[in-house]
C-alpha positions in Angstrom: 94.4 91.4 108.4 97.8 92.8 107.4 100.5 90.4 106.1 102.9 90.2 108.1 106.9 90.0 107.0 109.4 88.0 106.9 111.1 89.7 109.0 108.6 89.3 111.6 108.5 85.5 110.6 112.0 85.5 111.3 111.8 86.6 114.6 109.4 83.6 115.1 111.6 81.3 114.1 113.9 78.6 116.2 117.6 80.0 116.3 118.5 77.8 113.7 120.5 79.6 110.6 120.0 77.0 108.4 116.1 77.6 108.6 116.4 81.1 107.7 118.7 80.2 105.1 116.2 77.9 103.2 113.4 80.5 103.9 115.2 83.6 102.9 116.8 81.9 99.5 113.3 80.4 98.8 111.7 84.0 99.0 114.6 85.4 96.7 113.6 82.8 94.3 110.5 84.0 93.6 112.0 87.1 92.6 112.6 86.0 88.5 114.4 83.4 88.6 114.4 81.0 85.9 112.6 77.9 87.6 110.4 78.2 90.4 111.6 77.2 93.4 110.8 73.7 94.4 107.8 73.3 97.2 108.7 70.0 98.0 112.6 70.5 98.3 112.1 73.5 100.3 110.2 70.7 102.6 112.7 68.1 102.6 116.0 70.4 103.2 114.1 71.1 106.6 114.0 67.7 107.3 110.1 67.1 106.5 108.8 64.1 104.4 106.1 65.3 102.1 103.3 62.7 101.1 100.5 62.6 98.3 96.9 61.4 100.1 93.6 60.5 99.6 91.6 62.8 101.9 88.3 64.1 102.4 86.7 66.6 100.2 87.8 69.9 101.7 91.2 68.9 103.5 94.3 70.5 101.9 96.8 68.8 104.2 98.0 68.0 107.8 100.9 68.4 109.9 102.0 64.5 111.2 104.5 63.3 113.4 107.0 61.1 111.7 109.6 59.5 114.0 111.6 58.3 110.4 111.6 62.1 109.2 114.9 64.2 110.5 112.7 67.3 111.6 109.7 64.3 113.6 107.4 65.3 111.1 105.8 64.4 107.9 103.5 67.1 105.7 100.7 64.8 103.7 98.7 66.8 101.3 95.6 66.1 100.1 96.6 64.4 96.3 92.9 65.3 94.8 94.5 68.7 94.7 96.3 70.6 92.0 100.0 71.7 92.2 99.5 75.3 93.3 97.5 74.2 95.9 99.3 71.7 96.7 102.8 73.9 96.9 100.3 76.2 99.2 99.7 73.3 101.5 102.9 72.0 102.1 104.2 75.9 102.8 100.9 76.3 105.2 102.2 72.9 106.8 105.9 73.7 106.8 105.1 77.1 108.5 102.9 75.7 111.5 105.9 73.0 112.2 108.1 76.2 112.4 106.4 78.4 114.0 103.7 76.5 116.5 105.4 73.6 117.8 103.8 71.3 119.7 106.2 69.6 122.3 103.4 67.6 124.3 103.8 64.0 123.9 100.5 63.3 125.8 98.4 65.2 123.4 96.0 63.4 120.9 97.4 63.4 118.1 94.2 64.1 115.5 93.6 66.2 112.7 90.5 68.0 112.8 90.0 70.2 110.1 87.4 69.5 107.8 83.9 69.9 106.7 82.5 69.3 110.3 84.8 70.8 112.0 84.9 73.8 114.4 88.1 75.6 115.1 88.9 77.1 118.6 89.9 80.6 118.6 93.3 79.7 119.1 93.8 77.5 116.0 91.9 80.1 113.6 94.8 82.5 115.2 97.8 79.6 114.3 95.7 79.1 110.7 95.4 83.5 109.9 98.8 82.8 111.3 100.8 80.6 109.2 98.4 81.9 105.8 99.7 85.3 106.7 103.8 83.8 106.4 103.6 82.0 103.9 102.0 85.3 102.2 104.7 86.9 103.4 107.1 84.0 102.1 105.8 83.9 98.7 105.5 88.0 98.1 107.0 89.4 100.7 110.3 91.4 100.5 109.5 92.9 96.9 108.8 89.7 95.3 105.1 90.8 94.3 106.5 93.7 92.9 109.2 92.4 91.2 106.4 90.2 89.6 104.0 92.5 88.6 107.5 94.8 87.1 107.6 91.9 84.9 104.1 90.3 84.0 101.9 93.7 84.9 99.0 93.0 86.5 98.0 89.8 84.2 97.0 87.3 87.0 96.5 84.5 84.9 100.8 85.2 84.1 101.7 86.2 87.6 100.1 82.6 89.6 101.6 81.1 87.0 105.3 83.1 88.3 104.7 82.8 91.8 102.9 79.1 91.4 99.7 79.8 93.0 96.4 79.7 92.4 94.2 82.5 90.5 92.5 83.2 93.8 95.5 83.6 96.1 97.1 85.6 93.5 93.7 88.2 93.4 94.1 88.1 96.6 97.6 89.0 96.8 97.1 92.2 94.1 94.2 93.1 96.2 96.3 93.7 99.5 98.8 95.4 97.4 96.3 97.8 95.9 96.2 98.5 99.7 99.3 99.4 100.3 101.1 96.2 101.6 104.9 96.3 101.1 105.8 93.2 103.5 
């Protein structure tokens, strides 16, 4: 699967400047700036409550409606997990509120995901889906490169820049190796 761009995700978005504000200065944070930019702030300038949790063994984090949040929603994150996962989660989370609302009051409200859990095709689309922008988020529009300009190709140094984990950030050199340039 190719990652897809922020540009794209822009396009995806509600009309709302203020979104692509938050979105667009978060990316160009990544791009060597002093202090990483802040996960949970990102979150709460949105309008999202973020939450530490005990969950299940397996489950990162789910999307819950919050009528005391401003945006109706609240992201809880599992708390068993470390901080790059964690700042993973909470962008996953943020990204699904954004960009696969769900307007239908009548609908369960459950959380499924999990070690017994099946997804429909439809919600492994929405979860390649929100992975793939929040990829695009965290590397996208140079920031990889600008990264790997400054700490080569030393991963260990580079998930430590971009605040994820050793595995997303192999991940991420891998797709660049390929010729991604979101």
């Amino acid at each position: 699967m190719t990652i897809k761009s922020l540009r794209e995700l822009f396009l995806r978005l509600p009309a709302d400047g203020q979104v692509r504000h938050e979105l667009r200065s978060f990316n160009l944070g990544m791009m060597g700036a002093s202090r990483l930019p802040s996960v949970l702030e990102l979150a709460r300038r949105l309008g999202f409550d973020v939450v530490l949790t005990k969950m299940r063994k397996g489950q990162r984090g789910r999307l819950v409606q919050d009528a005391f949040a401003s945006s109706g929603y609240r992201i809880e994150v599992n708390e068993d997990d470390d901080t790059a996962t964690r700042r993973w989660t909470v962008l996953h989370e943020l990204i699904h509120a954004l960009i696969h609302p769900r307007h239908d009051p009548f609908a369960a409200e459950q959380y499924r995901a999990g070690p017994s859990h099946f997804y429909l095709e439809d919600e492994l689309e929405e979860e390649r889906d929100a992975n793939a922008f929040v990829e695009a988020l965290v590397f996208g529009d140079g920031a990889l490169a600008a990264g790997v300009s400054l700490h080569g190709r030393d991963t260990k140094k580079l998930a430590h820049y971009f605040g994820v984990s050793l595995k997303t950030m192999d991940i991420a050199l891998q797709k660049l190796d390929r010729g991604w340039n979101a």
